[in-house]
C-alpha positions in Angstrom: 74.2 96.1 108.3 76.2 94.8 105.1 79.6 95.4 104.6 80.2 94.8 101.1 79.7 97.2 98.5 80.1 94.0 95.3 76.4 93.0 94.9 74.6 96.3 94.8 74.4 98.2 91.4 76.1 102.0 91.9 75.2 103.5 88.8 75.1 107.1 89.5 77.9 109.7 89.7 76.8 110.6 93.0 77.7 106.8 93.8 80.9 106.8 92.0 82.0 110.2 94.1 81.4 109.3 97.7 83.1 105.2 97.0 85.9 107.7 95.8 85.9 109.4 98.6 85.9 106.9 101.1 88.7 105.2 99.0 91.1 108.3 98.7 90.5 109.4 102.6 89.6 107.1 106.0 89.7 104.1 104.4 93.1 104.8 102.8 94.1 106.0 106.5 93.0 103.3 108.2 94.0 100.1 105.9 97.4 101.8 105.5 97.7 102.7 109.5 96.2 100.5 111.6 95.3 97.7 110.0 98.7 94.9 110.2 99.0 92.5 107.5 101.8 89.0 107.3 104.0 88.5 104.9 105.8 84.9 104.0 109.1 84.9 104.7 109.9 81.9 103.1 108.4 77.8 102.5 110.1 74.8 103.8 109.4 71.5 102.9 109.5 68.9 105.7 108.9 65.5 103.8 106.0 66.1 101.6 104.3 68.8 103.7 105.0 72.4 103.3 106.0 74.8 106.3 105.5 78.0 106.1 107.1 80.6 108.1 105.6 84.4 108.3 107.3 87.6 109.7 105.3 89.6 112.3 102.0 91.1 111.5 103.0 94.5 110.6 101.4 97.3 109.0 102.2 98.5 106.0 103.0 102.4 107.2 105.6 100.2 109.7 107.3 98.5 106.3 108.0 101.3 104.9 109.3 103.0 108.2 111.9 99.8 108.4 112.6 100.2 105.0 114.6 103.4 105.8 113.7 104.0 101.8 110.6 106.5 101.8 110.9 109.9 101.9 111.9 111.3 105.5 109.5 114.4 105.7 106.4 112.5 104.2 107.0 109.1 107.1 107.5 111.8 109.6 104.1 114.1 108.6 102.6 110.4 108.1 103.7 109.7 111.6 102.1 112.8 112.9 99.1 111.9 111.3 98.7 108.5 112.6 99.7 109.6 116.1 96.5 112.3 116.0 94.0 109.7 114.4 91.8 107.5 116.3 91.6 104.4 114.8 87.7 103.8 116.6 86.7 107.2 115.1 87.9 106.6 111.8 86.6 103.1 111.9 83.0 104.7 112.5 83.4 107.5 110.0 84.3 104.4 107.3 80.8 102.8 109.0 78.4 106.0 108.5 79.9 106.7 104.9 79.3 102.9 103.7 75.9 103.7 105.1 75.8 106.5 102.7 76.7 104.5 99.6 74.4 101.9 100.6 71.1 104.1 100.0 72.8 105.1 96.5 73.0 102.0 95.1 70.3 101.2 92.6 68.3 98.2 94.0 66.2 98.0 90.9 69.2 96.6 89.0 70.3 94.4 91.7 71.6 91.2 90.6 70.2 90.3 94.4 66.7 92.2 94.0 66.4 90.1 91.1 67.7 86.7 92.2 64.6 88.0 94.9 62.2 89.1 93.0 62.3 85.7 90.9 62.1 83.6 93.9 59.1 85.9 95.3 56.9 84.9 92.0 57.7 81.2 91.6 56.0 78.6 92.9 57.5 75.7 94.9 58.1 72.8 92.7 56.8 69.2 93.5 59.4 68.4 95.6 59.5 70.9 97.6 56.1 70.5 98.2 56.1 67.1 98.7 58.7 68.0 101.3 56.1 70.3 102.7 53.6 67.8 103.3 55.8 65.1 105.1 57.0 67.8 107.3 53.4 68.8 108.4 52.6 65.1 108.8 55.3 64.7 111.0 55.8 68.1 113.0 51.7 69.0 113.2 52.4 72.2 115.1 55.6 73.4 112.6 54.6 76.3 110.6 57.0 77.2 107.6 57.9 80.3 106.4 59.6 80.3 102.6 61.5 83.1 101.6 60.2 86.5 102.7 59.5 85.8 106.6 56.0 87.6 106.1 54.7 85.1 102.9 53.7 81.7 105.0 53.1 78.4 103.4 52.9 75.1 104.2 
């Protein structure tokens, strides 16, 4: 399972919707609610080294309840909101809708496919096989697989 969405090509609208949608909704919810984050509080230098000190991993729906500065009936519908979610369900809603944006994403462009599909068609240089050859010399029962597990050489 991957979890990044930065090396696939999402070209389509289609793609572009349901990344929104994930943005504006659970994953909004559940970065903002559950997930705690430090801040610095301040550096100290002790000699030539640098101490840092950090406040207590909070998140950042609990910064702006302390702050006493948001607007009281949005923190307390916020706070009804977070007190119904469950952070396991919305972490596997997040899961099934990454799935979902995974099979949009246009493999054909991939900078990855390609990197792939070059490596697929080119030989292995002298080197390498070289290389090859010691290794069967010395390990006579090592086989070798290079690149896709189902291409074997050596």
């Amino acid at each position: 399972m991957r979890k990044l969405l930065g090396w696939d090509r999402y070209d389509t609208q289609e793609a572009a919707d349901a990344m929104n949608d994930l943005y504006r909704n659970e994953l909004r919810l559940f970065m903002n609610l559950f997930i705690p984050s430090i801040k610095l509080l301040r550096k100290e230098r002790i000699g030539s080294r640098l101490k840092r000190v950090y406040e207590k991993p909070k998140t950042p729906f609990e910064r702006v309840m302390e702050s006493k500065m948001g607007d009281r009936q949005k923190v307390a519908d916020l706070k009804k909101l977070r007190d119904t979610l469950n952070p396991f369900d919305l972490s596997q809603s997040i899961e099934n809708k990454l799935e979902r944006i995974y099979k949009l994403a246009n493999m054909r462009q991939s900078p990855k496919a390609a990197e792939a599909e070059q490596r697929k068609e080119m030989p292995l240089t002298k080197v390498e096989q070289k290389t090859m050859q010691t290794l069967s010399n010395v390990f006579p029962g090592l086989v070798i697989y290079v690149g896709d597990s189902r291409q074997k050489r050596g």
